[in-house]
C-alpha positions as CSV (number, residue, x, y, z in Angstrom):
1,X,12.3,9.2,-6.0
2,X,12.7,5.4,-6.3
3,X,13.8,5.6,-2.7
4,X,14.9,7.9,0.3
5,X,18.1,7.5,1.4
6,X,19.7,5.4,4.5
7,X,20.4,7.9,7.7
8,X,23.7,8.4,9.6
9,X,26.8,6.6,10.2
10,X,25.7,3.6,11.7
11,X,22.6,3.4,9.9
12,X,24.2,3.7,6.9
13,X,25.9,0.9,6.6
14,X,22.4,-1.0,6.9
15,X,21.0,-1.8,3.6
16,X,17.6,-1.2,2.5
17,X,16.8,-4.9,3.2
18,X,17.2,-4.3,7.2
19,X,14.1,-1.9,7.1
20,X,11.1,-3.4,7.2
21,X,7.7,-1.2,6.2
22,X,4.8,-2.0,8.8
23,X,1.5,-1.3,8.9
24,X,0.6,2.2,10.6
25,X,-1.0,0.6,13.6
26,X,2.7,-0.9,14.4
27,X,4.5,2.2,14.9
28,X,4.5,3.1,18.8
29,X,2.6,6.3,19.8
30,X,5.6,7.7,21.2
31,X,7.7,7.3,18.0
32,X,4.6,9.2,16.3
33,X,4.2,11.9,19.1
34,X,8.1,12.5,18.3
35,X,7.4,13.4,15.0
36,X,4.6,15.1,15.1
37,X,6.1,17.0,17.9
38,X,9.4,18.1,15.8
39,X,7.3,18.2,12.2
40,X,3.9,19.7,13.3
41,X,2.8,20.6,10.0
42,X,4.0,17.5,7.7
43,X,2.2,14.6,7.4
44,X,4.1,10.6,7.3
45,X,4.1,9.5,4.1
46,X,5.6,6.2,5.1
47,X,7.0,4.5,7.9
48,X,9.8,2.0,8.2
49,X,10.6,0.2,10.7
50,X,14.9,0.0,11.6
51,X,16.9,-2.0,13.4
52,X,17.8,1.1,15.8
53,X,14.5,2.8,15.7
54,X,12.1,4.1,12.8
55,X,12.0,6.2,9.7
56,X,9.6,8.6,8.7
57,X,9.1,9.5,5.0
58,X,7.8,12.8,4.5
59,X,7.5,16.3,2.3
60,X,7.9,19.6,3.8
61,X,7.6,22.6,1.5
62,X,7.6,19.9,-1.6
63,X,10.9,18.6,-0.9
64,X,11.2,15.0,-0.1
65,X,12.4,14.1,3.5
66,X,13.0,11.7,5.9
67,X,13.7,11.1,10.0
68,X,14.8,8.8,12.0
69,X,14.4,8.3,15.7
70,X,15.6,5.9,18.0
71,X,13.5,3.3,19.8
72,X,12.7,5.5,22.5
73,X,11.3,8.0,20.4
74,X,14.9,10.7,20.4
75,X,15.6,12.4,17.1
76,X,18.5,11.2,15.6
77,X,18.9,12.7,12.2
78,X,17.0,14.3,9.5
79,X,18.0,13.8,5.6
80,X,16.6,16.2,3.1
81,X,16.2,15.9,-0.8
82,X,18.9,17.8,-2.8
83,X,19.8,18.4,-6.2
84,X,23.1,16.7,-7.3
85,X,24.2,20.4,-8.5
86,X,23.9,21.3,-4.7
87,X,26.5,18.7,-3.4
88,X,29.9,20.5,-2.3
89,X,31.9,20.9,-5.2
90,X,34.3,18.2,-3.5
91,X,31.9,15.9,-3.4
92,X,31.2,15.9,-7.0
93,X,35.0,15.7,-7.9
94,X,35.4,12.3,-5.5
95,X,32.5,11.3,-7.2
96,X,33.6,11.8,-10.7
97,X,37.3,10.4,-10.1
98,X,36.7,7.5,-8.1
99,X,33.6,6.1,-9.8
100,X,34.2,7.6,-13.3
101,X,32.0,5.4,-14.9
102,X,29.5,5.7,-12.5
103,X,26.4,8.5,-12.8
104,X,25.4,10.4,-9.8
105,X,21.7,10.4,-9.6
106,X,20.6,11.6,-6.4
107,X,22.1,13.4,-3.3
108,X,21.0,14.4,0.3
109,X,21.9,16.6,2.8
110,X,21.5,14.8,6.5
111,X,21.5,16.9,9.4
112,X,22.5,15.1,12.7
113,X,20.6,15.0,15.9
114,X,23.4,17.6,17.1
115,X,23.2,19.6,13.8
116,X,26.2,18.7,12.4
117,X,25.9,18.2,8.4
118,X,26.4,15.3,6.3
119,X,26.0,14.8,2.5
120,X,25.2,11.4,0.7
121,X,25.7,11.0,-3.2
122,X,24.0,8.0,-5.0
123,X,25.8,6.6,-7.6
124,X,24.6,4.4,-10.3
125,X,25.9,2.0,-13.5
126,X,23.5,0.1,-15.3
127,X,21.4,-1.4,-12.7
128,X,24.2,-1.5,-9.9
129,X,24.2,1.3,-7.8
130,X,25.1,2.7,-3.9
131,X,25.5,5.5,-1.9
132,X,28.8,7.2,-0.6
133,X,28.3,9.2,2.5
134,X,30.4,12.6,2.9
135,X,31.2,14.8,5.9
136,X,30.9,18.7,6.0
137,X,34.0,19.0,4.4
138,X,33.4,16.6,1.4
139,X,35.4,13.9,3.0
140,X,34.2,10.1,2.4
141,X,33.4,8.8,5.5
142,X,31.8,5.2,4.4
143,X,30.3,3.7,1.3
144,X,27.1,1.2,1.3
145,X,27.4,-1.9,-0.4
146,X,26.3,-2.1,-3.9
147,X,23.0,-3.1,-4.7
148,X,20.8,-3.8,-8.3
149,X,17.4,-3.0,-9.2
150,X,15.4,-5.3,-10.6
C-alpha cells in the first residue's frame, strides 16, 4: 500500500505533508507504552509524527493498520485495511456518481476511540487522487484535498 490512510475527522483534513516520520528514538515512551499496551502482539512498522499526536503503522493478522494517539498517549482511533468490495454499498454508489471518472483504489474502515465506525474511500485519476471520508451510514462527512504522485 503506497500509503495508510489519514485518521478521523479532524485529522483528516491534514494532508500527508503535516506528518512528519521521525527517527524511533523521537517517539515518547508513553506514546509507545500506549501502543504496546492496546496492540501487545503487533509490532510498529513505522511511526509518524502528527500535529495532534502520533501514528503507528502496523499489521495484525496480515492486514495493514494504523493508530493514532494523542500527545498524551490516549487512543484516538484505529483505521484498518479493507477491500474496496467491502465498503457499504452506499459508499461505492457516492463514489461512482460523484467522481465517475475517478477509480476507487483503496478503502478503510476507522474505528473511533469511542467505537463508533467510519469508512474512507481513495479515489484516483491519472496521478490526482484523495480520500472521501464516510460515516456508518455511508454519508460523506469531509473530503481531503487532492493531491499527485510523482
Amino acid at each position: 500500500m503506497k500509503h495508510l490512510f489519514l485518521f478521523g475527522i479532524f485529522l483528516f483534513t491534514l494532508s500527508c505533508s503535516n506528518a512528519q516520520k521521525p527517527a524511533k528514538e523521537t517517539i515518547p515512551a508513553s506514546i509507545k507504552e500506549a501502543f504496546a499496551k492496546k496492540y501487545p502482539a503487533a509490532k510498529v512498522m513505522e511511526w509518524e509524527v502528527e500535529e495532534n499526536g502520533f501514528e503507528a503503522e502496523f499489521k495484525m493478522n496480515k492486514v495493514e493498520m494504523s493508530a493514532n494517539f494523542n500527545k498524551d498517549g490516549v487512543f484516538m482511533e484505529e483505521e484498518t485495511e479493507i477491500k474496496t468490495t467491502e465498503l457499504p454499498a452506499s459508499v461505492k454508489e457516492y463514489c461512482k456518481k460523484t467522481y465517475p471518472d475517478h477509480k476507487l483504489t483503496e478503502a478503510a474502515k476507522i474505528i473511533d476511540a469511542n467505537g463508533k465506525p467510519m469508512y474512507e474511500a481513495e479515489l484516483k485519476k491519472g496521478k490526482v487522487h484523495f480520500d472521501v471520508l464516510f460515516d456508518s451510514n455511508g454519508n460523506m462527512i469531509s473530503k481531503e484535498d487532492e493531491s499527485t504522485e510523482d
